[in-house]
VOBA-1610 file (N, C-alpha, C; in pm, whole numbers, padded with zeros to 5 digits, always signed):
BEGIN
Unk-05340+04639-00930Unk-05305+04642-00787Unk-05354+04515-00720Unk-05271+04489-00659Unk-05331+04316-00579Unk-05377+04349-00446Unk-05510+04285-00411Unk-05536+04268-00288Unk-05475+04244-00152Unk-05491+04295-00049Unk-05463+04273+00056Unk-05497+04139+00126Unk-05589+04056+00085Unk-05588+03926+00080Unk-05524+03815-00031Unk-05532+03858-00114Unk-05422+03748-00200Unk-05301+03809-00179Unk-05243+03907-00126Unk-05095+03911-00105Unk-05082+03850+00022Unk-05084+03835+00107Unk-05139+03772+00231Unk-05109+03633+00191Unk-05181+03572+00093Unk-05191+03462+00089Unk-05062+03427-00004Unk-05047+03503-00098Unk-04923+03464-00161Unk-04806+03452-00088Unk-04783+03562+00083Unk-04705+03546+00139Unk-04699+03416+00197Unk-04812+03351+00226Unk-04814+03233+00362Unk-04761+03100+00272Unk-04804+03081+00119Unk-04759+03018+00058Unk-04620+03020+00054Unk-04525+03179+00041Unk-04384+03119-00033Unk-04332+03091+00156Unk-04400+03150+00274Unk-04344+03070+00381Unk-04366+02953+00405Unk-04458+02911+00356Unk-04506+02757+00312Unk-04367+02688+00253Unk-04385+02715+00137Unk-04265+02682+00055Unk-04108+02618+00125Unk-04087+02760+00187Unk-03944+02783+00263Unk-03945+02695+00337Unk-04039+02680+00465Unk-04005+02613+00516Unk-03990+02453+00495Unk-04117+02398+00392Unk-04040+02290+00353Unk-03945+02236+00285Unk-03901+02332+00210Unk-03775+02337+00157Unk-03660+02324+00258Unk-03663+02389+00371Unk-03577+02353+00431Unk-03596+02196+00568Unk-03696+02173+00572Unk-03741+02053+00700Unk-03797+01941+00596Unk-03831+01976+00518Unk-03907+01872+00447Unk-03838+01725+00356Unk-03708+01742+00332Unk-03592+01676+00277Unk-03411+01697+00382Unk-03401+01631+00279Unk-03248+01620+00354Unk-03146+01725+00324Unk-03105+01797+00435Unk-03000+01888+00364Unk-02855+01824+00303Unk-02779+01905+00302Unk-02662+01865+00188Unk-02531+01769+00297Unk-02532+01854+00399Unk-02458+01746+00484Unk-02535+01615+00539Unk-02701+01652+00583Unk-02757+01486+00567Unk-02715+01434+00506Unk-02746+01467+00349Unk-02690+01374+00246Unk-02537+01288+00217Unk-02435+01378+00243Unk-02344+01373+00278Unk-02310+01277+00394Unk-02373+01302+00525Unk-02401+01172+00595Unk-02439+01062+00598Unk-02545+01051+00512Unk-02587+00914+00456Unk-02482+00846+00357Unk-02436+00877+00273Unk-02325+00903+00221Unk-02245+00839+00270Unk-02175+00888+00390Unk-02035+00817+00502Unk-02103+00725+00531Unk-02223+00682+00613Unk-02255+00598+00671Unk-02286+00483+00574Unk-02323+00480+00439Unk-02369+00375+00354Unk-02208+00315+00313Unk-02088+00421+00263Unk-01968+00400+00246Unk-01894+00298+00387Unk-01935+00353+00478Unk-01862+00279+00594Unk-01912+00137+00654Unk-02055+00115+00569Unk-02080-00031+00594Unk-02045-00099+00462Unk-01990-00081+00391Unk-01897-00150+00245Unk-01790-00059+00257Unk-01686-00111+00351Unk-01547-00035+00288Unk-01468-00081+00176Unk-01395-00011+00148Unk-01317-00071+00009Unk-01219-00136+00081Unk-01226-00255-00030Unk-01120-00367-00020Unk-01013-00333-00093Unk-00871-00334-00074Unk-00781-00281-00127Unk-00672-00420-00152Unk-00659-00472-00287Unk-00623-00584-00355Unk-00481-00604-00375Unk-00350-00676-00342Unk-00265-00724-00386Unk-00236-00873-00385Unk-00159-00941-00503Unk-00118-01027-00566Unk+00001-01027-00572Unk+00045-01164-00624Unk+00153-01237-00749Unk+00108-01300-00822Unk+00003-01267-00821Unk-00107-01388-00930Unk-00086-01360-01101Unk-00046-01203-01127Unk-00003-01133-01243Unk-00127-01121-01315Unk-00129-01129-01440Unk-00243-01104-01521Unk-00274-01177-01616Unk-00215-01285-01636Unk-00203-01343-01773Unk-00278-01431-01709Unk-00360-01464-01634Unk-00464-01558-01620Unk-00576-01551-01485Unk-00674-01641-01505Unk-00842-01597-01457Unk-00836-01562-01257Unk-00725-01573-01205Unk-00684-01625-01053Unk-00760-01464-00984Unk-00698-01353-01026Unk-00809-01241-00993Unk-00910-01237-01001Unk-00928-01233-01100Unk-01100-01246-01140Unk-01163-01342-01063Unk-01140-01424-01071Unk-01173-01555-00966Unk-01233-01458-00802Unk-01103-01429-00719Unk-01108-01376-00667Unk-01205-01291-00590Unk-01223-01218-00698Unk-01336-01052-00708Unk-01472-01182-00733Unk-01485-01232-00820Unk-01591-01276-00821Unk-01660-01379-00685Unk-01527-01395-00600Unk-01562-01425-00476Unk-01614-01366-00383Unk-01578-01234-00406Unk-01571-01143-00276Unk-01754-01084-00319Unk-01761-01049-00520Unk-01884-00979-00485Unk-02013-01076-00480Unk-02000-01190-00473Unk-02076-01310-00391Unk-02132-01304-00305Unk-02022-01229-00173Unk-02078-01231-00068Unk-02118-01120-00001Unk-02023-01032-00060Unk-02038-00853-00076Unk-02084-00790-00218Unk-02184-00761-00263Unk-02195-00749-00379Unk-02194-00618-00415Unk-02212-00487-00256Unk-02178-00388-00291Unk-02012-00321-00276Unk-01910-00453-00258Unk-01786-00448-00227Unk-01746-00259-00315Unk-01655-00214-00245Unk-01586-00171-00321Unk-01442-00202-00355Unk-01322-00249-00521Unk-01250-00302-00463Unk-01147-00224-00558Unk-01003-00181-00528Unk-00945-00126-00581Unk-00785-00224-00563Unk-00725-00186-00654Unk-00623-00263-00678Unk-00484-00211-00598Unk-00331-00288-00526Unk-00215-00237-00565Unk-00185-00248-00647Unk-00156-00384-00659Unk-00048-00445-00799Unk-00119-00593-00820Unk-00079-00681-00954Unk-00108-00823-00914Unk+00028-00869-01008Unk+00131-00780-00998Unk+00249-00766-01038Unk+00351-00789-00967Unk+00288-00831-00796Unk+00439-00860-00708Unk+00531-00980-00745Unk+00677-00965-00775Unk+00734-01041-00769Unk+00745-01190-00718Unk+00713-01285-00808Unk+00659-01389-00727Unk+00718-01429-00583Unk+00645-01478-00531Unk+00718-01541-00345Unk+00775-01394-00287Unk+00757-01262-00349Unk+00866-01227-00266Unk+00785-01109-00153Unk+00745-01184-00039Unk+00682-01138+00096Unk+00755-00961+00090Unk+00937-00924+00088Unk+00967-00789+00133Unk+00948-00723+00056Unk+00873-00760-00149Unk+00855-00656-00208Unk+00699-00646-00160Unk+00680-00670-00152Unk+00487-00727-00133Unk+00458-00624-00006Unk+00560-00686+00128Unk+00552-00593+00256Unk+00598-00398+00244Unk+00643-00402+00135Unk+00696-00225+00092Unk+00582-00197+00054Unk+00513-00223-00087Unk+00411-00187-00112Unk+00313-00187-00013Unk+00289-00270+00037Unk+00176-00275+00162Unk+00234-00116+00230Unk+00343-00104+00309Unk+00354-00040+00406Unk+00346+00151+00281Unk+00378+00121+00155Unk+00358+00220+00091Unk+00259+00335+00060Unk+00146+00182+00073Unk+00008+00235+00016Unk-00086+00291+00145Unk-00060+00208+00261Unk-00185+00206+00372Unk-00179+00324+00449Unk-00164+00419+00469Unk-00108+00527+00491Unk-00205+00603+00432Unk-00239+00589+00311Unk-00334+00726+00229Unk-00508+00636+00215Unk-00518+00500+00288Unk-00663+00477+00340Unk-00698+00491+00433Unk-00813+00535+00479Unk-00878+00529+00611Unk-00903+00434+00687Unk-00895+00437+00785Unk-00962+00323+00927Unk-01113+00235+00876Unk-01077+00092+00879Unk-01179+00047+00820Unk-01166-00022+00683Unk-01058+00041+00596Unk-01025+00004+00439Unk-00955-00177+00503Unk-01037-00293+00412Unk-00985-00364+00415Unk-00814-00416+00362Unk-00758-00428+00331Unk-00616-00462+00271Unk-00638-00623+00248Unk-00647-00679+00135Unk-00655-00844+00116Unk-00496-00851+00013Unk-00391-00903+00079Unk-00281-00973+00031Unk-00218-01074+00052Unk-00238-01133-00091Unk-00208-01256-00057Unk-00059-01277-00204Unk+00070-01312-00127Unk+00177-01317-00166Unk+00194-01453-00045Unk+00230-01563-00096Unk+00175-01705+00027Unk+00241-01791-00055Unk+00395-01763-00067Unk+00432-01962-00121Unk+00445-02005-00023Unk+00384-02003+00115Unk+00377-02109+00240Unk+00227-02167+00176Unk+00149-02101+00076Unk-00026-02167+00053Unk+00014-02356+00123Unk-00119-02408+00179Unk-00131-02477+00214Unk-00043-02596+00333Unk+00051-02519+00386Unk+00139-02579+00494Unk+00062-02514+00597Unk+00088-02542+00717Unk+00097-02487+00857Unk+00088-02382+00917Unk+00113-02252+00805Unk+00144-02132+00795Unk-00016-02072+00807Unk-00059-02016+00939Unk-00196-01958+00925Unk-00229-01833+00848Unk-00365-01841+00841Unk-00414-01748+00759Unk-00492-01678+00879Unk-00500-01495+00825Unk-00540-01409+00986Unk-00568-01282+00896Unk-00612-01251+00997Unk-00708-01128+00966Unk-00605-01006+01075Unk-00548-00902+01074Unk-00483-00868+01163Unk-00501-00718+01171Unk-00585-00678+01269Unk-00582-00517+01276Unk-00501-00413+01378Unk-00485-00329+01278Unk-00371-00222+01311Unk-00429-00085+01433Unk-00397-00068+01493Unk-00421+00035+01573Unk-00496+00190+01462Unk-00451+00158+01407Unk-00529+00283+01294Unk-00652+00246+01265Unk-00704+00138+01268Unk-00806+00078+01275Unk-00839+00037+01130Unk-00707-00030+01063Unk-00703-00085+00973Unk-00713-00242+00925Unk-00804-00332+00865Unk-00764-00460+00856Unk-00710-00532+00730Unk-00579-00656+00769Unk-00533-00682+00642Unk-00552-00862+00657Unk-00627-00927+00539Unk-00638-01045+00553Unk-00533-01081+00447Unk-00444-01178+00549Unk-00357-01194+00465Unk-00274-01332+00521Unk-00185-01385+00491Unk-00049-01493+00523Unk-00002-01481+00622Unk-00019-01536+00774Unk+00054-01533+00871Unk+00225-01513+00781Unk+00264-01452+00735Unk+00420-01447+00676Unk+00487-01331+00723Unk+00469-01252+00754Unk+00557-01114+00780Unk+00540-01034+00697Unk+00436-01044+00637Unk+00385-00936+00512Unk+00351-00812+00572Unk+00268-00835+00691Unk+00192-00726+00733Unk+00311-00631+00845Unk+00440-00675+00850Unk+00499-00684+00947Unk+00528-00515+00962Unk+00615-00477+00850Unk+00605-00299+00813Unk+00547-00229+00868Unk+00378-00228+00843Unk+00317-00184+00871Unk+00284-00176+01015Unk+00273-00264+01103Unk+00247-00315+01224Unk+00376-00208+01323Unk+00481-00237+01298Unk+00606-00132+01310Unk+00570-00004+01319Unk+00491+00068+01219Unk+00502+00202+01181Unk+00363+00239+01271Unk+00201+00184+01263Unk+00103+00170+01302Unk+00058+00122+01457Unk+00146+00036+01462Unk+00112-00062+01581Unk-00010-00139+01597Unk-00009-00319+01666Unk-00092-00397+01666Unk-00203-00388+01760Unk-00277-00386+01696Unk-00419-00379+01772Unk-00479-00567+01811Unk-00472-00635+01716Unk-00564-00748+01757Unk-00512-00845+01613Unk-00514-00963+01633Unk-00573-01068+01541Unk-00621-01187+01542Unk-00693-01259+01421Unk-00720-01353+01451Unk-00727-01459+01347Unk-00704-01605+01374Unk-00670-01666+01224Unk-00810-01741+01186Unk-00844-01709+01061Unk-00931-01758+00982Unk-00989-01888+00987Unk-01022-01936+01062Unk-01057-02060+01085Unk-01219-02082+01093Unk-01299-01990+01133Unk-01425-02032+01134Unk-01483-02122+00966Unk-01620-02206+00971Unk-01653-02263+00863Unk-01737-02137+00776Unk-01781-02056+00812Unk-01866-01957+00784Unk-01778-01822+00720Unk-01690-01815+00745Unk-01584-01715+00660Unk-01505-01763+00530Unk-01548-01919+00536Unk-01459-01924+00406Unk-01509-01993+00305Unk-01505-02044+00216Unk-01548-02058+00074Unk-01622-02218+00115Unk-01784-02172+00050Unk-01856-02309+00142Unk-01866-02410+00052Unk-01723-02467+00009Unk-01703-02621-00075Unk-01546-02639-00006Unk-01491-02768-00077Unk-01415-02805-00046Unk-01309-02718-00092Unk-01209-02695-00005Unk-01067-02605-00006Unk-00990-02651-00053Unk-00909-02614-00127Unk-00796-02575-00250Unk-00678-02641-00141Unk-00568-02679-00193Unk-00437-02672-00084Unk-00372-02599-00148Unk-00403-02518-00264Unk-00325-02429-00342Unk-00385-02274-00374Unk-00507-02254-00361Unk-00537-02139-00374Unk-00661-02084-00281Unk-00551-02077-00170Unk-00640-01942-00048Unk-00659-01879-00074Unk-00631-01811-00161Unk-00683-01642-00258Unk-00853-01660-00254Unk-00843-01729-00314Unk-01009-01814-00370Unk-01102-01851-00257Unk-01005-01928-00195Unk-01095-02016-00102Unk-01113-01978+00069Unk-01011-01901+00132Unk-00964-01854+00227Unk-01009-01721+00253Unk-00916-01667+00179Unk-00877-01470+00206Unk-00993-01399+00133Unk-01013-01401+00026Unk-01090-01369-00059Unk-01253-01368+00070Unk-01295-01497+00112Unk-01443-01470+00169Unk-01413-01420+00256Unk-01287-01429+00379Unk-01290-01343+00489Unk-01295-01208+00439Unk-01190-01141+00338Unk-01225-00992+00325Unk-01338-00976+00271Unk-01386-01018+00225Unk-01585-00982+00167Unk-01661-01000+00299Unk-01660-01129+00364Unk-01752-01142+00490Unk-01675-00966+00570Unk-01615-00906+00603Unk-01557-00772+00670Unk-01607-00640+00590Unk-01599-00677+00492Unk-01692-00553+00384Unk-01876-00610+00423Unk-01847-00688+00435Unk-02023-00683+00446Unk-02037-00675+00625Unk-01907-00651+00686Unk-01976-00615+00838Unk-01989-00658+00942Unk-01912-00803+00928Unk-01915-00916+01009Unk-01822-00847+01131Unk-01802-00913+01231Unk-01713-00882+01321Unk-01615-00969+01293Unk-01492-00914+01281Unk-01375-01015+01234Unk-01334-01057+01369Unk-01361-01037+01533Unk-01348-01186+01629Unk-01391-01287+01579Unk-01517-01312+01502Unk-01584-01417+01494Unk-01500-01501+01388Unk-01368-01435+01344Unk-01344-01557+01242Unk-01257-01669+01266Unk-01204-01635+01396Unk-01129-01736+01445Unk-01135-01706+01573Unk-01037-01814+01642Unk-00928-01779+01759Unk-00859-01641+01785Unk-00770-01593+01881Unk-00706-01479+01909Unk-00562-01509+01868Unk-00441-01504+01766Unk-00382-01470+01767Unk-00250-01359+01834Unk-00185-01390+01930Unk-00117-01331+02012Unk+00020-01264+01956Unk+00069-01336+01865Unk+00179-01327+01807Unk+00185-01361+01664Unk+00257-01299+01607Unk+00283-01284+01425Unk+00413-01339+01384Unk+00425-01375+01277Unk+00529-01400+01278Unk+00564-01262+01180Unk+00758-01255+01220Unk+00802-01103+01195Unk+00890-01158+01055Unk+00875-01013+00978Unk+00979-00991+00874Unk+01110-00939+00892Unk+01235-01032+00841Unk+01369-00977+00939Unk+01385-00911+00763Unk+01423-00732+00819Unk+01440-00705+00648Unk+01590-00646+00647Unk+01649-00643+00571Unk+01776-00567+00603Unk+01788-00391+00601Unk+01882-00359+00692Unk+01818-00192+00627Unk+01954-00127+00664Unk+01975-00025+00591Unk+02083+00029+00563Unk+02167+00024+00654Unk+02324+00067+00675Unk+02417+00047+00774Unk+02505+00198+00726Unk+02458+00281+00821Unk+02522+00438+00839Unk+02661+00426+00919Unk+02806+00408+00884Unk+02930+00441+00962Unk+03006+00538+00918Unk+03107+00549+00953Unk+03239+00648+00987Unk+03285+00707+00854Unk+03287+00567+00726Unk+03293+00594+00600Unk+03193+00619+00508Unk+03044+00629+00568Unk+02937+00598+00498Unk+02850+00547+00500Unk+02765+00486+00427Unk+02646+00430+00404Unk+02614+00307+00328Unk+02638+00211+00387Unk+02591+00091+00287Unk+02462+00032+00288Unk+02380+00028+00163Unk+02306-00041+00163Unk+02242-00117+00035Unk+02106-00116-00017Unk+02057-00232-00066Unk+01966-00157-00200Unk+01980-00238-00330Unk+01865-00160-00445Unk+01787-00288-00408Unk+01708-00224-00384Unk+01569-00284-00295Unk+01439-00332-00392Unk+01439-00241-00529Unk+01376-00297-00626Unk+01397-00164-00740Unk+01285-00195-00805Unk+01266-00136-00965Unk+01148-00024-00923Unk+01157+00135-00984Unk+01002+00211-00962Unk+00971+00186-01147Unk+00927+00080-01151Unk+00840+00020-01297Unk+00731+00127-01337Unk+00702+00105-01473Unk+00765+00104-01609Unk+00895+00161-01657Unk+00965+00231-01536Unk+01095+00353-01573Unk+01176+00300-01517Unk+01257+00216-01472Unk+01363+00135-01452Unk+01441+00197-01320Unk+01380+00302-01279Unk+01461+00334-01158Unk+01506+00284-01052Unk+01611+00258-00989Unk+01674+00156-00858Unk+01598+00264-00781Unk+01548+00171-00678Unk+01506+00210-00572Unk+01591+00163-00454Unk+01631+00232-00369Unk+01755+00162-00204Unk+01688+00162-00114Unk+01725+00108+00020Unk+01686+00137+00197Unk+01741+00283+00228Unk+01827+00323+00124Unk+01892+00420+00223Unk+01798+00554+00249Unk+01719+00630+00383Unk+01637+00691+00362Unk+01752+00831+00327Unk+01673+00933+00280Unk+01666+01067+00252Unk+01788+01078+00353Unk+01729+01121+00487Unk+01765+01187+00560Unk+01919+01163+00644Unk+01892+01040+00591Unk+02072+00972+00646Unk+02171+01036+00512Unk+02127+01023+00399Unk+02236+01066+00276Unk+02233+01237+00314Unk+02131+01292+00321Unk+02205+01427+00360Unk+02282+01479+00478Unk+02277+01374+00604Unk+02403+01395+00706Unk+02522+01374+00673Unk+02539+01317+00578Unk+02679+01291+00512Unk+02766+01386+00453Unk+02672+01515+00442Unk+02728+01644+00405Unk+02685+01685+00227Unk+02589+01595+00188Unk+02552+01619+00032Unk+02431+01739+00032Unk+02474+01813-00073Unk+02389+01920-00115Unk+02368+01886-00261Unk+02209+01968-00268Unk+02196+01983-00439Unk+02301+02021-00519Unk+02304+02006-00607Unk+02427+02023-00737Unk+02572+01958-00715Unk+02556+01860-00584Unk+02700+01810-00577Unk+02686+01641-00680Unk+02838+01631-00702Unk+02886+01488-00742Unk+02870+01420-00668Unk+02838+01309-00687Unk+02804+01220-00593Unk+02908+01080-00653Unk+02985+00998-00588Unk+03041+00917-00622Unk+02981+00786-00525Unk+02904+00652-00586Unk+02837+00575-00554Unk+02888+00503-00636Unk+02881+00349-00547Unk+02932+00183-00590Unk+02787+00096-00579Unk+02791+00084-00679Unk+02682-00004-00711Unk+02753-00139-00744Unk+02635-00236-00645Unk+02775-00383-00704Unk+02947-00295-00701Unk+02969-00276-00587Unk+03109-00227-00583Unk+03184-00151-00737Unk+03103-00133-00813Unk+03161-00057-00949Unk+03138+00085-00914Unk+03269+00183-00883Unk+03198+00329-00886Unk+03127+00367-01049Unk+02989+00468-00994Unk+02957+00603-01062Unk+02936+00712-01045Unk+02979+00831-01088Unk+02984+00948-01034Unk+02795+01003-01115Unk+02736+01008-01054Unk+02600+01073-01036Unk+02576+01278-00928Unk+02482+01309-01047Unk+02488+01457-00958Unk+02360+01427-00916Unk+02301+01462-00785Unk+02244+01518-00691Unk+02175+01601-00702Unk+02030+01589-00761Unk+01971+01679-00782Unk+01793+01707-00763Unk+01724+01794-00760Unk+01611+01713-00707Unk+01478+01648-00782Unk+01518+01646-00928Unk+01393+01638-01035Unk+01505+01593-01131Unk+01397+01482-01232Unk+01499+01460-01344Unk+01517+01577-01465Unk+01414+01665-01468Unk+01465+01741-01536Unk+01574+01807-01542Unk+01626+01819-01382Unk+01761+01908-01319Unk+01921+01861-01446Unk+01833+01736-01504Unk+01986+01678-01611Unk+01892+01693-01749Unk+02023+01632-01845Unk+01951+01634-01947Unk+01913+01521-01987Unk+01872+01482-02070Unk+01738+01411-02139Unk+01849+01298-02146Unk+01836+01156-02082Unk+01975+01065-02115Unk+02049+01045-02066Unk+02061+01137-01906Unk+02167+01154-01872Unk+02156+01102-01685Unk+02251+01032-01613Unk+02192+00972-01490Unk+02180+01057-01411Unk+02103+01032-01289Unk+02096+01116-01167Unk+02075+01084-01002Unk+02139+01093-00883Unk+02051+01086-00766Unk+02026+01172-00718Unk+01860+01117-00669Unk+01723+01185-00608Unk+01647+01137-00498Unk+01596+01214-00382Unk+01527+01163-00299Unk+01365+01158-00352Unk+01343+00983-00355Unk+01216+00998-00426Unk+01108+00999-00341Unk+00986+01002-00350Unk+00837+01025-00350Unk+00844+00925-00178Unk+00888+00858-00146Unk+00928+00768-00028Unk+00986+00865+00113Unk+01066+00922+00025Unk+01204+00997+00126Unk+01329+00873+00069Unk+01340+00793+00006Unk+01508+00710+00032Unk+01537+00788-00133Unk+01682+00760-00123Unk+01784+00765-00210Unk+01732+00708-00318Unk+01712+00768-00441Unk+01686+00680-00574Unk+01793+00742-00668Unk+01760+00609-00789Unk+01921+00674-00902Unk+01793+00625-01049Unk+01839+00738-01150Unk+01760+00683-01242Unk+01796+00772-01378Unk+01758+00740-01460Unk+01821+00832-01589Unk+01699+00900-01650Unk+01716+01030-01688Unk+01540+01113-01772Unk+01569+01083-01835Unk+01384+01052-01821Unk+01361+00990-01946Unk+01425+00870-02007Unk+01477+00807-01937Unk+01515+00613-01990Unk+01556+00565-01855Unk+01576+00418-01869Unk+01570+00320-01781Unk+01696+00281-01755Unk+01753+00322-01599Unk+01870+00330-01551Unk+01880+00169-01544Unk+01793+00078-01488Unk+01818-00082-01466Unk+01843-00129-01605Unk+01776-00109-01705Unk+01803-00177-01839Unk+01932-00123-01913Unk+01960-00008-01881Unk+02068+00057-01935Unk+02179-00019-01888Unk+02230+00007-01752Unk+02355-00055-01708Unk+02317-00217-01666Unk+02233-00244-01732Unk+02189-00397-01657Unk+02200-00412-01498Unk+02106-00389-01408Unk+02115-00396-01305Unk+01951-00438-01255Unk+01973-00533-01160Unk+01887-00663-01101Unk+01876-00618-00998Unk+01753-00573-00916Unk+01712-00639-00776Unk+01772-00753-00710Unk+01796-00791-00599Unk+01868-00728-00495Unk+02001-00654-00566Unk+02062-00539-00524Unk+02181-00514-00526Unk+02301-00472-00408Unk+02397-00456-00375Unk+02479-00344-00266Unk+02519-00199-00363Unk+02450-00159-00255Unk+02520+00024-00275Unk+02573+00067-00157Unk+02706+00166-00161Unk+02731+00225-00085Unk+02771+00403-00094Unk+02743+00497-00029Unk+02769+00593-00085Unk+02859+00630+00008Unk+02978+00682+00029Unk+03078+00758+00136Unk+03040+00891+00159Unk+03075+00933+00241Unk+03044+01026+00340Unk+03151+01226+00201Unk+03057+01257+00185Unk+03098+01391+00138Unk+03290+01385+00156Unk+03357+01411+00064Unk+03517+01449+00054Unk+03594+01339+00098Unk+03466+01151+00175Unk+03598+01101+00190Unk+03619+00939+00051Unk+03762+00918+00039Unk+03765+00893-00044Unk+03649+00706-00052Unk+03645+00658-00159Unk+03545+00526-00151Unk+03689+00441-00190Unk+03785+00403-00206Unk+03889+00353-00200Unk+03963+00281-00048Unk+03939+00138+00008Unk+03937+00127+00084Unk+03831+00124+00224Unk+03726+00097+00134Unk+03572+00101+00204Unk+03565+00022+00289
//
């Protein structure tokens, strides 16, 4: 039988206990808070190129950024963009930024203007997003969908790479330290001047009339060869198309009759199809193999699809 004084005491101990268990450390959302707050003074830098892979120009890069940010975090799009080409570069951009948070840097640099006249800027989005990148119309998409908050062009001596500058590779010397100096916290006023105006991306985009729909294979969804178009979703189904219908489409003015369906499994293994893809636009692609390599078909293209029952003869 235990005493009335050591139970006593055994009690004051496990309230002992308790309570520092609970005041004495950090609970799970502290932690959790510390957490956001250590994450939100290193945001992730979010990486695109044309630089490709077959040589050191990334790496380069990263090894710039964790120089000056060394707890950078940095995650990739692509370093696969089509060389020079700003409207595949500006899709992806406007593809990806959407599923980061306020704060995620964006560093893209797609720039055959490198070293002309063409400023370099830091430009944030009303979402409270920043993208250091090519005064070019890269960021332009996005800016559209988001809206402009502020920018400013890269000019301070203290944001950018402290030796002599490249006339060929701002990646390195330019973009690269401004997005690290922003991961480590800087105020991006300080990196230049105010920027008032951007220059815009004129892109083409589909043309909905009386007979239809014309528009553009806009690129490749790589490794699987699928044409990707402008034409969104929601315009091809005013036209009167339902699942399981024929679909008769001119690609490069050559008709093909394609069914309408919403998964490639819906065909068989080999066999073509159009689908509204992962975007919302119109895609065409074959399960399981590569609709571009199959019929040989190249980025840019014209497509047009006519309007449900009327004929494409005389378009």
């Amino acid at each position: 039988m235990i005493s009335r004084p050591r139970c006593l005491l055994t009690f004051l101990l496990l309230a002992v206990a308790l309570f520092a268990g609970s005041c004495g450390g950090p609970s799970t959302q502290q932690a959790a808070n510390s957490a956001a707050a250590q994450a939100a003074q290193h945001p992730m830098i979010v990486f695109m190129t044309d630089f490709g892979t077959a040589n050191d120009a990334v790496a380069i890069c990263r090894g710039v950024i964790y120089g000056i940010a060394p707890q950078a975090r940095i995650t990739d799009i692509t370093h696969q963009v089509t060389p020079f080409s700003i409207e595949e570069a500006a899709r992806f951009l406007v593809g990806v930024s959407p599923y980061y948070p306020a704060g995620t840097v964006f560093l893209a640099v797609i720039d055959p203007g490198v070293g002309t006249s063409r400023k370099a800027v830091i430009v944030k989005s009303k979402k409270g997003q920043y993208f250091v990148l090519p005064d070019n119309g890269l960021v332009t998409p996005v800016l559209d969908r988001d809206g402009f908050a502020a920018a400013r062009e890269i000019s301070n001596p203290a944001w950018i790479i402290q030796s002599a500058v490249s006339s060929t590779f701002h990646g390195r010397d330019i973009f690269s330290p401004a997005a690290a100096h922003l991961a480590a916290g800087w105020d991006f006023t300080l990196a230049g001047p105010e920027v008032s105006e951007l220059v815009h991306l004129k892109t083409k985009t589909a043309v909905f009339n009386e007979k239809g729909i014309e528009g553009d294979i806009i690129g490749l969804d790589d490794p699987f060869g699928s044409l990707i178009t402008d034409i969104p979703g929601d315009e091809f189904k005013q036209m009167g198309y339902h699942l399981g219908d024929k679909v008769v489409v001119q690609i490069e003015r050559k008709p093909v009759t394609l069914p309408y369906v919403k998964t490639f499994m819906d065909v068989l293994v080999g066999d073509s199809l159009l689908y509204i893809d992962s975007r919302g636009r119109v895609g065409i692609a074959v399960n399981q193999g590569n609709y571009a390599k199959k019929f040989n078909i190249t980025p840019p293209a014209s497509i047009f699809i006519p309007k449900k029952g009327a004929p494409i003869k005389g378009k």
